[in-house]
Structure formats: C-alpha cells, structure tokens
C-alpha positions, 0 to 999 in steps of 0.5 A: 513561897516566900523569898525576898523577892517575894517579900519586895512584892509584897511590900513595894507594889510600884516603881519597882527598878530592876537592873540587869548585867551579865555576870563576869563583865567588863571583868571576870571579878566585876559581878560582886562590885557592880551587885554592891553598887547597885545595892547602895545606889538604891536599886529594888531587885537585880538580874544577873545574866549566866553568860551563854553562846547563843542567848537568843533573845538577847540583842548585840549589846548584851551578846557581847557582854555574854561573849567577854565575860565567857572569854573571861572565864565565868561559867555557872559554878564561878557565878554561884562562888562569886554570890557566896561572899554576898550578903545582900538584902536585895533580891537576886535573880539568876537569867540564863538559857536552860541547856547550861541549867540542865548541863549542870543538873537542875536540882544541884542548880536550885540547890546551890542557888538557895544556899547562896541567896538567889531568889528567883530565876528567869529561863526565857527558853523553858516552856511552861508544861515542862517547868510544871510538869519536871520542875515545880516541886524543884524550884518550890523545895528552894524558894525559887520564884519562877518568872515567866515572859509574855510578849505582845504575841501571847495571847490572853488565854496564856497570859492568864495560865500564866499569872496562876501559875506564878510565883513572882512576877510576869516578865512582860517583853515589850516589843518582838525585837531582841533587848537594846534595839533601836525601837521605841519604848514608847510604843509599847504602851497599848500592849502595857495597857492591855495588860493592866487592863486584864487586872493580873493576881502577878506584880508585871515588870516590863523589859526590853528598849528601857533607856531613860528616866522618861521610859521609866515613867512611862512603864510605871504608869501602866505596869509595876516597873521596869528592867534595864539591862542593854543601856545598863551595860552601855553605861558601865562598858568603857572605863572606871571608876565602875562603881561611879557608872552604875550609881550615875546610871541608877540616879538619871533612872530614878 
C-alpha cells in the first residue's frame, strides 16, 4: 500500500512527532488553521479526531474538546469538507469511534477520505477480525493504512498478529488509563522496551500522558516517536493567536 504515511515511514524511520486535535475546536472552522499550523511548524503526521459523545478512551480534556466541537456543529461530512480545501504533503489520519463510521457507510467513508487526502484511520473500538474479515478490501481499494493499538494488556501473541497485519504503524498506549491523565510517561518505559525488544516489521508510535519535550525523548529512545493530543488541546484552548500556540507548542516539543 502506498500513501503518505506510508511514504514518511518509509523515509523518517525515528523521531516521528504526531499531533492530535479534535476537529471543529476551539471553533468549528479552526480544523484547516491549526492543520496549517502544524504544517509549518514542522510537524511529521497529524490526528484529527472525528467528534463523538461517548469517546471511550479518550480522558476529560479530550472529551470536552469533542463535546465543544459537536456543539459546535462538526460531524463526519463538515470534516471531510473541511479536508477538500487542503492541500497538504503532510500525513493525515482520521481517529474516530466506529458506530458514526458505520452510521455514515464505511465504503462511502474510505471513499470520501481518499478523495480528500487522508491517509489513514485509527478506530480504537474496531476489533481485528471484523476489520479482516468486512473491511480490508475497503481500506486497501483506498489507501487507507489501518492502524491498530496494543496496550500493556495485550499480550505478545496478539501484538504480533497484530504487526502481520498492519499497514502503517502499531498505535502502542502507553499505560491503561485514558489519554491526558495525571500518570507519568516515565513509567511507561518497561513496556516501550518490551516492545522494542520483540523486534516488530511495523514503525511503533506511542501515545497517551505525552507532555514534554522530556516525554518526547523518552518515547524516541525505545519506540519510533510519539503522539500528543490532550496537552496539545490544553495548549491551544484559551485565547489567540492560535496559529502562535501551536507552533510555541510544537517548538518546546522539538
């Protein structure tokens, strides 16, 4: 399969920076400035997050920010209309809960996402049998990588049914909490050496309780980099310029 994430794998094997936001927040029409921001600050790939009303792994700060932006009127079609006045070299992901996915009909979803320029999608809640089993053939047709998550629960036989059958990179959760707790990153990094250590086909990007610079590191030292969401949103919540916030952020990152 070949896409642009696929591409940046391929070319940028480490230090990879994702940046997660949800989309339609702080304001409905924020999504294509903060993209554009990240762009020029220099960013490697971004997650947008498809706004739901009960995002299960996702912690308070990303729960409101899904929450404003539904109030704000986003939904899957305003999304997909926001990407098509996008033109980016960046690698866009799509992270959303799969009911809406299937409310809106995933063949005409991996079809519209193709035609605006998303490379891949992250579905915390679709299990892996299902999405060999219905929709492989789906995301193939569209170069869509799939990217799946393993958590320090997982265990290593499904970790490396995992790695066969992906076609991006292993979303690896870095505790059991949801995203932006009060947990250390720190102590996440017997498990990150875990999974250095089975020697995976897959690129691993870690998540979740991703704050600093220093976390940054950290994640780098044993994985292939690292996605910030909650503290990202944190950072670009209160007052503007918003452009200003996101590259302030992205700088202290890098």
């Amino acid at each position: 399969m070949k896409n642009k994430l696929t591409e940046l794998l391929a070319t940028k094997p480490s230090q990879l920076l994702n940046i997660f936001f949800t989309a339609g927040y702080p304001q409905i029409e924020d999504t294509n400035r903060i993209l554009s921001a990240l762009a020029t600050a220099g960013v490697d790939l971004v997650e947008i997050g498809i706004p739901f009303s009960d995002p299960l792994a996702d912690g308070p700060t990303i729960q409101e920010s899904s929450k404003k932006a539904l109030e704000n009127g986003m939904s899957i079609e305003r999304l997909l209309s926001q990407l098509e006045k996008q033109d980016l070299d960046l690698p866009v992901l799509l992270m959303g809960y799969l009911n809406p996915i299937l409310q809106y009909g995933m063949k005409n979803f991996c079809k519209r996402c193709q035609e605006v320029g998303v490379d891949g999608l992250i579905i915390p809640d679709l299990p892996l049998q299902i999405y060999l089993n219905e929709f492989s053939g789906v995301f193939e047709e569209h170069s869509l990588s799939n990217i799946f998550l393993v958590t320090p629960q997982t265990s290593e036989q499904r970790i490396r049914e995992i790695d066969r059958h992906s076609t991006g990179f292993i979303y690896a959760v870095s505790s059991a909490s949801t995203t932006g707790s009060k947990n250390q990153f720190a102590t996440a990094t017997d498990y990150l050496k875990k999974l250095k250590d089975m020697q995976l086909e897959t690129p691993i990007l870690t998540g979740f309780n991703i704050k600093t610079q220093s976390d940054f590191k950290t994640a780098c030292e044993y994985v292939d980099g690292a996605i910030i969401g909650s503290e990202f949103i944190r950072q670009i919540s209160h007052g503007e310029p918003l452009e200003d916030k996101v590259k302030g952020y992205v700088q202290s990152i890098r």
